[in-house]
C-alpha positions, 0 to 999 in steps of 0.5 A: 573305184571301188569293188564289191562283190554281191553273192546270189544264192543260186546254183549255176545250173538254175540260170545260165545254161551255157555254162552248163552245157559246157561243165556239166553233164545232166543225166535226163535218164534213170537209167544205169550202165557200167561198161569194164575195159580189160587189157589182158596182159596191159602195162603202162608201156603200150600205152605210152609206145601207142600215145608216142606212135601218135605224135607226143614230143613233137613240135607244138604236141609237147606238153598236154596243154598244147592243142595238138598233144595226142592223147588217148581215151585212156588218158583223158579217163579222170581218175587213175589208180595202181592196183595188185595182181596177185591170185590166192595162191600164187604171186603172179595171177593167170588170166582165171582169177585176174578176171575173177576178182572183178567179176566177183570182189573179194569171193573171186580172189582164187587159184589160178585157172579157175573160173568164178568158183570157190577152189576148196568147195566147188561152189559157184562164185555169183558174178556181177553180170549174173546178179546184175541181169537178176536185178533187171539190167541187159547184160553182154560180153566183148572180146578179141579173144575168143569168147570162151577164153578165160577174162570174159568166162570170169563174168558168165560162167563157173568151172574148175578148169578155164581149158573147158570151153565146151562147157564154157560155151554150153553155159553161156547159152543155157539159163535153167538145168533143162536147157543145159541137158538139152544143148548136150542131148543133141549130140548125135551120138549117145555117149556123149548125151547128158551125163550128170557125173560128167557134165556136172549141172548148170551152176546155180548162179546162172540159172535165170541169166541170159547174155543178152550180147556175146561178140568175139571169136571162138567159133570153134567151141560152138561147132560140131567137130565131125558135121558140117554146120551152115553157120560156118560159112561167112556171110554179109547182112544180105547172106551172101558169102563173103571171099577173101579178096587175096585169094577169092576163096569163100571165107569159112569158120571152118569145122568146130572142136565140139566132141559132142557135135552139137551145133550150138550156134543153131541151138542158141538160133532156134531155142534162145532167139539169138540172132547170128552174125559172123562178119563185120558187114553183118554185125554193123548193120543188125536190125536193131528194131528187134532189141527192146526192153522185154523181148527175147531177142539176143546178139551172138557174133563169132568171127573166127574160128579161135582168136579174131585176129590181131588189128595188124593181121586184120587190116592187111588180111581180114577186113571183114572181121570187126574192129573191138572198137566195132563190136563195143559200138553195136554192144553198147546200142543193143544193150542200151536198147534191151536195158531200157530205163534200168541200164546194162553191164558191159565187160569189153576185153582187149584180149590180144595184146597178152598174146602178143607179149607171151610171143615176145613179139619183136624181142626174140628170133629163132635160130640154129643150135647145136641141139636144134633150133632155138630163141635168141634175144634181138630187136628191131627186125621185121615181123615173121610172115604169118601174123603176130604169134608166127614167132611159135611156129617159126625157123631160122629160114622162116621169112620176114615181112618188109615194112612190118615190126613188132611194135606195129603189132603192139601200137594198134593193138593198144589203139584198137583197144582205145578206140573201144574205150572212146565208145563208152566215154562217147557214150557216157557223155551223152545226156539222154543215156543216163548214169555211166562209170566206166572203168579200164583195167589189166588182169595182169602184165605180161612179158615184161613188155619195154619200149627202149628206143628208136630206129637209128638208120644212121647209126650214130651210136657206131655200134651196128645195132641202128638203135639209139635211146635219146637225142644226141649230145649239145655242142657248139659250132665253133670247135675251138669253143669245145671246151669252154664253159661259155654259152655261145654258138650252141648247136642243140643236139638233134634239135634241127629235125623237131628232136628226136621222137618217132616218126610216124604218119597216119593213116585211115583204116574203116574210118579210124586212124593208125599210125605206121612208120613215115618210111622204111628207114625212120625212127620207127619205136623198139621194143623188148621183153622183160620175160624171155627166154634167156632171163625167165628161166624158161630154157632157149629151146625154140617152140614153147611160149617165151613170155609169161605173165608178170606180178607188175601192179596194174594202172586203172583208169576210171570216169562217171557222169555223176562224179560220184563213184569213178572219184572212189579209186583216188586218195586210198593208196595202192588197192587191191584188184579186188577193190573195184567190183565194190564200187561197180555193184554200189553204182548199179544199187546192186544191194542182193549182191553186197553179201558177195562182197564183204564189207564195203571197201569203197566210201559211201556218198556222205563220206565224199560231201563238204558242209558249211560251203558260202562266199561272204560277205556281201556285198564287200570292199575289195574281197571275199571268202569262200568257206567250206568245212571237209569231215575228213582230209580231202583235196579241195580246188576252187576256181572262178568261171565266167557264165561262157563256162571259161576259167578266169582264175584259180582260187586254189589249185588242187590241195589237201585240207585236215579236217575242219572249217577252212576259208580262202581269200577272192580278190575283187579287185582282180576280177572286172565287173560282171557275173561270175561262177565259183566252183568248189571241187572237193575230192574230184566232186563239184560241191557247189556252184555259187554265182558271184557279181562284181561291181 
């Protein structure tokens, strides 16, 4: 029988909704929302020791088509770039203008330790979060950090020095120069009173901004120093104080650092309608009726005094504190609500792996010296008791944890920072709540930061270190056949155990998953640092900071909803860090922000769009052609789907055309009777959906 294939010119989406619903997403929303995801200090490698941690390699997870291969929410973001870090006047940025240039373009690439102001003239830098929250989108910071700290300030505030967090906070909660008088004339002493030489004035940018959302740590910055403040107390959603379960004591904030003595938490309660939380129990169970679009109410969560603690540290000795992936859930709802039928803007920092390379966590130990204690380059060896930093403060008798490594603290920290991601992306798919791109980033490397093996309990390698990189060699079973070159009676080497791969289990914590270690001896990932004090010029002597921050390109990760702007990263080479705000403010239609920028450096819709797309002809004997004409060199795929949404053939997998009218051959004849879906993808963009019969 002969085969012929009759085109109907319709788009999938008018006439089969199962397909739809399985490779489309419909925005049922005008609404617009843009979440950013920084990793402070965030390379490629804890991202691969978390996926690895995970269960990659193993038996039916070895390759990303297998079922079970674990990969991460930042793994499936569709499209991936390089990006530089460099600041304006130094090779390696610090965390000031590494957030800048996303808060602000092209105008934010600054001298390292300024916030979102231009370093010559002491002019304020407009953000995008300030100019978005002008043009009517609600507007929030998250962060594990505290607030204050240098990437989220990037977004909200503008000063000369990112040290100044009582200034900082002060901004965050003023929105015109007499509110900001106010906050520093409640001092209840005079000389620390409004002083316009000394505490400058609001800067013009922030003036008419409210943050609608602020959820972190650094209490500290928003306590008096000298009175005490109820607000320090930890309380549940009822009010009732919450004790550590380890001790029984009342958990507390403790005293603030505010030289002034302003309480700001209580100014930010009574004058700017910001409702209060400082525990988990009470961020999640906030009254949400309260935040709709036009009121006046606002969320503000600090959970520790300075930075929250590390997902390690709070699993085993804060429960009560949030999870990132916690503060970015309820983020999302109160900025969904407030934002309304216009959207938000989001920045959500995942500040605490930076903190845990600048200790070079796991790489160093301190020992006795001739001239006092000092670092000695190790691996492999139990955490210091007292958390992830405890490495600073630490001795050569300072003890160690049993069952806790480095790159326990690592795995969850990139883990809870994934789980953060997975919000938005959640979030993004999910039809009724409009337009979403997502974007993840670093505003640098730090430390140097390397997975270079595992545990090795049996110390196969004979040299005491019990750490071995890769599987061991093949051999053969009968040893006379050693040397042959015959390939009989082989024995894989480390096959018999499913390889050699880490070996974790998971476990459940607050309804989330974390990898551990299977037992005391498995093969547990080791890890090292590029930036130490051996080798970053630094000197060994214990006390100072042993990692610094590195000029590593950074990866991004980016997806939208409407396959229109996340694709702008791709098929441009190595971009600047200063690339994606460009691309946020086009998506956000931010059009009085675009002067902040420059010239465009990302492409406009008509650049991305194909013309000429048919299959033809019809009816035909046996095959067909689908047709299409690229303005420019492109990367083109064309598949065929059944009307299930199921791909039944490649017609061409993802290839880059020059400019110009191209055809390509479909083969009837190896397609059965029925309807099918033609999809042309053209530079990750789904150009057109052309339903096929065959007969």
């Amino acid at each position: 029988m002969k085969t012929k294939l009759l085109l109907v010119s319709v788009f999938l989406l008018s006439c089969s909704g199962v397909f739809a619903q399985k490779n489309a997403r419909t925005n049922t929303s005008s609404a617009r929302n843009v979440i950013i995801y920084i990793g402070d200090g965030f390379g490629l490698a804890p991202k691969t020791a978390a996926r690895m941690a995970m269960g990659q390699g193993r038996d039916g997870r070895r390759y990303t088509s297998d079922p079970n291969f674990q990969t991460l929410a930042l793994d499936n973001l569709k499209y991936s770039a390089t990006v530089t870090t460099h600041s304006l006047n130094s090779w390696i940025t610090d965390s000031a203008p590494g957030a800048s240039v996303y808060a602000a373009g092209k105008s934010g690439k600054q001298d390292n330790e300024v916030i979102a102001l231009d370093p010559s003239s002491g002019e304020p830098i407009e953000t995008i979060l300030e100019n978005a929250k002008k043009q009517g989108y609600a507007v929030g910071l998250v962060t594990t950090t505290r607030v204050t700290h240098a990437t989220p300030a990037a977004f909200a505030s503008h000063i000369w020095y990112r040290d100044l967090e009582s200034y900082i906070a002060a901004q965050y909660i003023a929105s015109s120069q007499d509110e900001y008088k106010a906050i520093f004339n409640a001092s209840p002493t005079a000389a620390y009173r409004y002083n316009a030489s000394r505490d400058w004035v609001l800067p013009a940018p922030k003036v008419g901004v409210e943050l609608d959302v602020i959820l972190g740590g650094g209490s500290r910055f928003f306590l008096p120093r000298n009175v005490a403040s109820s607000n320090a107390a930890v309380v549940d959603a009822q009010g009732k104080p919450i004790k550590n379960p380890a001790t029984g004591a009342e958990v507390t904030l403790g005293s603030g650092s505010r030289a002034d003595d302003v309480d700001l938490i209580e100014f930010a309660k009574k004058n700017k309608n910001y409702q209060f939380v400082n525990s988990r129990d009470a961020l999640m169970r906030v009254d949400m009726s309260q935040f709709k679009p036009g009121s006046e109410s606002k969320l503000l969560g600090l959970f520790h005094s300075s930075h929250v603690n590390y997902e390690q540290d709070r699993q085993t000795s804060a429960p009560w504190e949030p999870s990132l992936s916690d503060m970015t859930e309820m983020a999302i709802k109160v900025l969904k609500a407030k934002g309304g039928e216009k959207g938000f803007f989001l920045i959500v920092e995942g500040g605490r792996i930076d903190h845990l390379e600048h200790a070079n966590a796991g790489g160093i130990s301190v020992i006795a010296g001739a001239n006092g204690n000092q670092y000695s380059v190790d691996a492999d060896k139990p955490a210091y008791v007292g958390g992830g930093e405890a490495v600073y403060t630490a001795t050569p008798s300072t003890a160690r944890t049993a069952n806790v490594y480095a790159s326990d603290y690592m795995i969850k920290e990139v883990l809870a920072f994934d789980y953060a991601v997975a919000e938005g992306r959640n979030f993004m798919n999910v039809p009724v709540n409009g337009k979403t791109l997502l974007f993840t980033t670093s505003d640098h490397e730090c430390g140097g930061f390397a997975v270079t093996g595992l545990h090795d309990e049996a110390d196969a390698q004979g040299n005491g270190t019990k750490i071995r990189t890769y599987a061991g060699q093949i051999g053969k079973s009968n040893q006379t056949e050693a040397g042959y070159a015959t390939p009989t009676n082989l024995v894989r080497g480390d096959g018999g155990d499913e390889g050699w791969f880490p070996e974790y289990s998971l476990k459940m914590f607050q309804n989330k998953y974390y990898p551990e270690a299977a037992s005391p001896t498995a093969r547990r990932i080791v890890v090292a640092y590029g930036s130490n004090p051996v080798t970053n010029g630094n000197g060994n002597k214990a006390g100072g900071t042993p990692g610094n921050h590195t000029p590593q390109d950074i990866w991004v990760g980016a997806e939208d909803n409407t396959g229109s702007h996340a694709v702008q990263i791709t098929g441009r080479g190595l971009l600047d860090n200063t690339a994606l705000t460009p691309i946020m403010a086009d998506f956000l239609k931010l059009t009085e922000f675009k002067d902040n920028l420059g010239k465009p450096a990302y492409r406009v819709g008509a650049e991305l769009s194909a013309e000429g797309i048919n299959v033809s002809p019809v009816p035909v004997v046996n095959q067909s052609s689908v047709s299409f004409e690229v303005k420019k060199l492109a990367e083109v795929s064309v598949d065929v789907f059944d009307l299930a949404g199921t791909k039944i053939k490649t017609v061409v997998g993802t290839q880059k055309y020059q400019a110009g009218k191209h055809s390509l051959p479909i083969k009837g004849s190896e397609l059965k009777a029925g309807m099918y879906v033609v999809v042309v993808n053209i530079d990750g963009v789904i150009q057109s959906k052309k339903i096929i019969k065959v007969q």
